[in-house]
C-alpha positions in Angstrom: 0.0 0.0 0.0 0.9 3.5 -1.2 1.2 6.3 1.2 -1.7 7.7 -0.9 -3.7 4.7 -0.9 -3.0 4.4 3.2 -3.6 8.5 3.3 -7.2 7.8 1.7 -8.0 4.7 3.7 -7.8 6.7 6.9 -9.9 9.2 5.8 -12.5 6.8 4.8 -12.5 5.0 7.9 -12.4 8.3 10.1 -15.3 10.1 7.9 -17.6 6.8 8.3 -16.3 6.7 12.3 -17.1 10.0 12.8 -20.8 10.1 10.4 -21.2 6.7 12.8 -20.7 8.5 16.0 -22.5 11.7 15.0 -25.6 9.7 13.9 -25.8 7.8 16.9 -26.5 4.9 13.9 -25.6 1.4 16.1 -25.8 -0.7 12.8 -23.0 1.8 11.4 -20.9 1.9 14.5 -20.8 -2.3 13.6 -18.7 -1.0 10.1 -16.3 0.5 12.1 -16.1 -0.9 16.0 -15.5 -4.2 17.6 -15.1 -5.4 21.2 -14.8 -3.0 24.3 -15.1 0.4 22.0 -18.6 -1.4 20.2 -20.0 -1.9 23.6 -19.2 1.3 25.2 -20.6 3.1 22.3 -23.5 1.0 22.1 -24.4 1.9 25.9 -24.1 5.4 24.5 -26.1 5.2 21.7 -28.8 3.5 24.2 -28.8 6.5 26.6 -29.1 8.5 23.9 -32.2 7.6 23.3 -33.6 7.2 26.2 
């Protein structure tokens, strides 16, 4: 992998994380969490909405 090609995978993965988070969209947050991090933010989301 290119610096390019790595430079434009992180931004993928960091727009989606971020769209994710903001969205509060569990079924996203799958595409881009796993373990502890999944959970935590699933808890969130679940707060969230109350």
């Amino acid at each position: 992998m290119t610096k390019a090609e790595a430079a434009k995978a992180l931004k993928r993965f960091t727009d989606g994380f971020n769209e994710a988070n903001r969205e509060l969209d569990p079924a996203r947050n799958q595409s881009f969490e796993s373990g502890a991090l999944l959970a935590l933010d699933a808890a969130v989301v679940k707060a969230s909405r109350g």
